[in-house]
KEKE-3310 file (N, C-alpha, C; in steps of 0.2 Angstrom, whole numbers, plus 5000, padded with zeros to 4 digits):
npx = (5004:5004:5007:4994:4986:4976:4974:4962:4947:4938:4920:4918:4909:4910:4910:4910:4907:4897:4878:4884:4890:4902:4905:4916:4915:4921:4929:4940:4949:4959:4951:4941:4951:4955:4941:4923:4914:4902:4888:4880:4868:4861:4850:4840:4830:4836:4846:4855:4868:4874:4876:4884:4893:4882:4887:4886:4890:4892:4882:4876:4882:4878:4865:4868:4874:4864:4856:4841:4834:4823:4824:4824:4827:4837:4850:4855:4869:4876:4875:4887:4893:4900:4893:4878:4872:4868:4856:4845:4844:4845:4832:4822:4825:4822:4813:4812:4814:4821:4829:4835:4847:4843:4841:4855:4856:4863:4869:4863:4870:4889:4904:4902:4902:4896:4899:4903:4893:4877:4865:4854:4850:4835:4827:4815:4810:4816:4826:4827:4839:4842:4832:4823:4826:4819:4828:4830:4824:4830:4835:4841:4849:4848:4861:4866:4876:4883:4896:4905:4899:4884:4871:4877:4873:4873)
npy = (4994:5009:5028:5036:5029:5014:4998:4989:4975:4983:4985:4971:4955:4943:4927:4920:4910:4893:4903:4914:4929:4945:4960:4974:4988:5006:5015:5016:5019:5022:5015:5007:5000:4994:4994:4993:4978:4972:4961:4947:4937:4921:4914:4912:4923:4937:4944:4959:4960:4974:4987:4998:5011:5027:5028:5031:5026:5013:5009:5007:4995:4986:4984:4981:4967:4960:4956:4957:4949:4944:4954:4951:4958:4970:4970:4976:4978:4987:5005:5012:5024:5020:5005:5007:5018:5015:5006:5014:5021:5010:5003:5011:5009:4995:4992:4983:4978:4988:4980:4975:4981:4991:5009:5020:5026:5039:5046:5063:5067:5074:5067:5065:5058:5058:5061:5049:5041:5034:5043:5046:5034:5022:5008:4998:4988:4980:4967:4958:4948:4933:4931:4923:4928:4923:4917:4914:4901:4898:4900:4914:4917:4930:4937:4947:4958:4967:4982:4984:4993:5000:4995:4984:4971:4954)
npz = (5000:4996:5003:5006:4997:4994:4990:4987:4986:4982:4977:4974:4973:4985:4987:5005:5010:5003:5000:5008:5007:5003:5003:5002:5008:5004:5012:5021:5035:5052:5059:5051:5044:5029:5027:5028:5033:5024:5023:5016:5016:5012:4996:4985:4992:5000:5015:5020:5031:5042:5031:5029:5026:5020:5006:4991:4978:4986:4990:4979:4973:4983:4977:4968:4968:4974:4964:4957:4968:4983:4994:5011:5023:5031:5040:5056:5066:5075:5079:5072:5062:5052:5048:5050:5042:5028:5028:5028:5013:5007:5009:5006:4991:4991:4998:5008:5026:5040:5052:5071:5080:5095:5092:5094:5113:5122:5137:5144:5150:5154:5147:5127:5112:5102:5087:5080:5080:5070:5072:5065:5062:5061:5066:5058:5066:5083:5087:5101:5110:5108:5102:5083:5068:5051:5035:5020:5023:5035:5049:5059:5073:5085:5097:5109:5113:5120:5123:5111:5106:5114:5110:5104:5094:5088)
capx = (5000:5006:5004:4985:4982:4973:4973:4957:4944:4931:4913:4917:4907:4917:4909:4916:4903:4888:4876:4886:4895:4904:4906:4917:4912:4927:4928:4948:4949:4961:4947:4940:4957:4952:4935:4917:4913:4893:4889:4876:4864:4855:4852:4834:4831:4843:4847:4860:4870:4877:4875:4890:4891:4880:4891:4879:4892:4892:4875:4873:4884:4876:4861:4869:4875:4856:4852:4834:4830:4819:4827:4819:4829:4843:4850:4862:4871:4875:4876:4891:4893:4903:4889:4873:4870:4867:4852:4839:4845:4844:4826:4819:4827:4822:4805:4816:4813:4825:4831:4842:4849:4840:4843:4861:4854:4869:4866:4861:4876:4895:4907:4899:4906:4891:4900:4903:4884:4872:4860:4847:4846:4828:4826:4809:4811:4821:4828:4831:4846:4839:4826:4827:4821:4821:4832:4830:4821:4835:4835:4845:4849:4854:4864:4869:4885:4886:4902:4909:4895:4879:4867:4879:4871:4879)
capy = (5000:5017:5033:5038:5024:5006:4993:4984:4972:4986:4982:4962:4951:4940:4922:4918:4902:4895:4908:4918:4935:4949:4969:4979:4999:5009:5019:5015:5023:5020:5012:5002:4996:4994:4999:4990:4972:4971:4954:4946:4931:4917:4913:4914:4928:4940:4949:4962:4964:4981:4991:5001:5021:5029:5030:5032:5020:5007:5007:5005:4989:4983:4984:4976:4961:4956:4956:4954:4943:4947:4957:4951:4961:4973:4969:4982:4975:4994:5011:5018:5029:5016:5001:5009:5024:5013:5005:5019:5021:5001:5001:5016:5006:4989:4990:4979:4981:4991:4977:4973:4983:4998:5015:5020:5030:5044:5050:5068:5073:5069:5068:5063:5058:5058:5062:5042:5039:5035:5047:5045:5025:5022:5003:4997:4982:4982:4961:4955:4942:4925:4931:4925:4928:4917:4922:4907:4895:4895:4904:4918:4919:4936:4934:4951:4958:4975:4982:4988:4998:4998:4992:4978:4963:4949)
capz = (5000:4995:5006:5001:4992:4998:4988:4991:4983:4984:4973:4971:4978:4988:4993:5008:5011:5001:5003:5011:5000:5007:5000:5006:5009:5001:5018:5024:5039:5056:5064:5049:5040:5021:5025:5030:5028:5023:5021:5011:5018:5006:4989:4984:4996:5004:5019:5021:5036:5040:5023:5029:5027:5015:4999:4984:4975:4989:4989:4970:4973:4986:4975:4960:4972:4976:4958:4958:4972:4986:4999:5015:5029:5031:5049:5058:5071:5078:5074:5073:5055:5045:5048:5047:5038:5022:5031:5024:5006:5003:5013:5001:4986:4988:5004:5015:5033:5043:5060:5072:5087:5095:5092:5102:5118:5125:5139:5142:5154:5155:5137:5121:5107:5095:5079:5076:5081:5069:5076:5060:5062:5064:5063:5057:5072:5086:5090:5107:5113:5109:5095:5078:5061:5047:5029:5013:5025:5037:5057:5061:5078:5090:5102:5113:5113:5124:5125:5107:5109:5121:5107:5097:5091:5082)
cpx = (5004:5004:4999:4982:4980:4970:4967:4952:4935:4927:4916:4914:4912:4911:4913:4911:4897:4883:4875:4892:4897:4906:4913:4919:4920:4927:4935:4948:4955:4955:4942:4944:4957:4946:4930:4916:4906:4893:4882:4872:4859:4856:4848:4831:4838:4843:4855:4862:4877:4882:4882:4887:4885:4883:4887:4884:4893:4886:4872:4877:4881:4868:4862:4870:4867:4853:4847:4832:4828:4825:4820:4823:4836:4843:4856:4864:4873:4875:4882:4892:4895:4899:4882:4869:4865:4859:4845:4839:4844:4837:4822:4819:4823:4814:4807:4815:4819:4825:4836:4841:4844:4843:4849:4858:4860:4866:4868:4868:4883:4897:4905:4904:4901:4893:4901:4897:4882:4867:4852:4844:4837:4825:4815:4806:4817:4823:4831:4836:4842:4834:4830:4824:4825:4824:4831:4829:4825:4835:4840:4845:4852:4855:4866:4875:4885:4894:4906:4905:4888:4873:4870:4871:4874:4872)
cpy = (5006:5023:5036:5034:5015:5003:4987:4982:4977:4984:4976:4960:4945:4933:4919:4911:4898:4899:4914:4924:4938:4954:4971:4986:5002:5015:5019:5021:5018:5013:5006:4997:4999:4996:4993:4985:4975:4964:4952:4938:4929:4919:4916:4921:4929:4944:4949:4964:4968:4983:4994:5009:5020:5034:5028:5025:5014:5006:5005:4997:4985:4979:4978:4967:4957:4954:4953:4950:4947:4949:4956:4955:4966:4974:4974:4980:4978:4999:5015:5017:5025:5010:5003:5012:5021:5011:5010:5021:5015:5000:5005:5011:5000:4985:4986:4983:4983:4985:4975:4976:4989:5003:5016:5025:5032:5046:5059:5074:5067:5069:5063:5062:5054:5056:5053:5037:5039:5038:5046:5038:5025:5013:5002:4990:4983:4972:4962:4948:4938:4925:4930:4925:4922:4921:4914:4901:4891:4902:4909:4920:4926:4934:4945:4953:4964:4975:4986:4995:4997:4993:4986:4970:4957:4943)
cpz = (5000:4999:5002:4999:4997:4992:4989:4985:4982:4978:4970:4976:4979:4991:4997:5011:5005:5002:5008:5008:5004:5002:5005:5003:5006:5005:5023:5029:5046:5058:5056:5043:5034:5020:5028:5028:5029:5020:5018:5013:5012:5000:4985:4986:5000:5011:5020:5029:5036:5034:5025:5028:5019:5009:4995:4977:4980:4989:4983:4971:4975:4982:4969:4961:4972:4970:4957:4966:4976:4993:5008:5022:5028:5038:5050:5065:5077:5074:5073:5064:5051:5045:5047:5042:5030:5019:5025:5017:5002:5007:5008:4991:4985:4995:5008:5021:5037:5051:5062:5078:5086:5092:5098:5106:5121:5130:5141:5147:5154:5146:5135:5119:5104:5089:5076:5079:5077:5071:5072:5060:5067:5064:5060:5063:5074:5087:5095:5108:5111:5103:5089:5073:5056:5041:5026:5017:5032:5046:5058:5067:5081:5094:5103:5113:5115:5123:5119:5108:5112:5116:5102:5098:5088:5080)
residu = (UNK:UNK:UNK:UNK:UNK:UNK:UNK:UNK:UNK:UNK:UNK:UNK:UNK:UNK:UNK:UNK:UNK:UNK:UNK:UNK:UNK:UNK:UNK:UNK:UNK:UNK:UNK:UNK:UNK:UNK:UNK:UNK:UNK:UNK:UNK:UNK:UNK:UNK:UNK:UNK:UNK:UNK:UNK:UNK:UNK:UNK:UNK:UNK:UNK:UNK:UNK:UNK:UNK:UNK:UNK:UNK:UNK:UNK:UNK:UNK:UNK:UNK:UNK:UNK:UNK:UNK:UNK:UNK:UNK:UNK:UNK:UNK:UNK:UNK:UNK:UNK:UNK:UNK:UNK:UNK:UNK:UNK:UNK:UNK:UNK:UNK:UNK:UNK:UNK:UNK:UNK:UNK:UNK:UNK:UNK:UNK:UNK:UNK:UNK:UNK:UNK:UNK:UNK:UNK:UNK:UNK:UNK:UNK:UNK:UNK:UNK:UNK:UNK:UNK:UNK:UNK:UNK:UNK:UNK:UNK:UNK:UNK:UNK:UNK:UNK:UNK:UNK:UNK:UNK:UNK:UNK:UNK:UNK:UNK:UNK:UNK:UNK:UNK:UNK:UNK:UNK:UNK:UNK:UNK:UNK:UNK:UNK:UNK:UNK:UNK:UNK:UNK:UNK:UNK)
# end
């Protein structure tokens, strides 16, 4: 890698399983390396986890990845700025429902540090610990995971 430059597989779809693809966001940052994975569940139907930032060409990617099939969920595991954002652009495009973690709650006294909050994530369903939905015939369980930030999920 060259100063400024990063060398990365951005818009390929990547299988890293059966039914299971990988993007990643063209977002190179300290804190995301190369940039966002967003991963891609099922065959027939699809659910998107964490769209990644709202980049107008990741999101066309993202779009082009699913080609045609039915988009049954776009799940967001939290909110910070380089996982969510995408969330609203790909729900508008393709009437998938917005799920997954709650909205992040800060509280109102004591240091903030907003700016790497998705503040505008609105899901359309919140999942709790244990709950699960289904994607191509096949269970998706949440499991909790506080700690990277207060709302994660996995």
């Amino acid at each position: 890698m060259q100063q400024g430059r990063v060398d990365a597989p951005y818009a390929m779809l990547e299988q890293v399983e059966p039914g299971i693809a990988r993007l990643l966001a063209p977002n190179p940052t300290a804190f995301t390396h190369t940039g966002t994975q967003t991963y891609l569940l099922g065959t027939k139907e699809v659910a998107v986890i964490d769209p990644g930032p709202d980049l107008p060409d990741h999101v066309d990617v993202i779009l082009a990845a699913i080609a045609g099939r039915r988009m049954a969920a776009i799940l967001c595991t939290h909110t910070h700025r380089d996982h969510s954002p995408a969330a609203r652009p790909l729900a508008q495009a393709t009437g998938a429902p917005i799920i997954g973690c709650a909205p992040l709650s800060l509280e109102a006294v004591g240091p903030r540090a907003d700016a790497a909050f998705d503040a505008d994530y609105t899901p359309d369903r919140v999942l709790e610990d244990g709950e699960a939905i289904e994607v191509n015939g096949r269970p998706i369980t949440v499991v909790a995971t506080p700690g990277h930030t207060s709302n994660h999920l996995c």
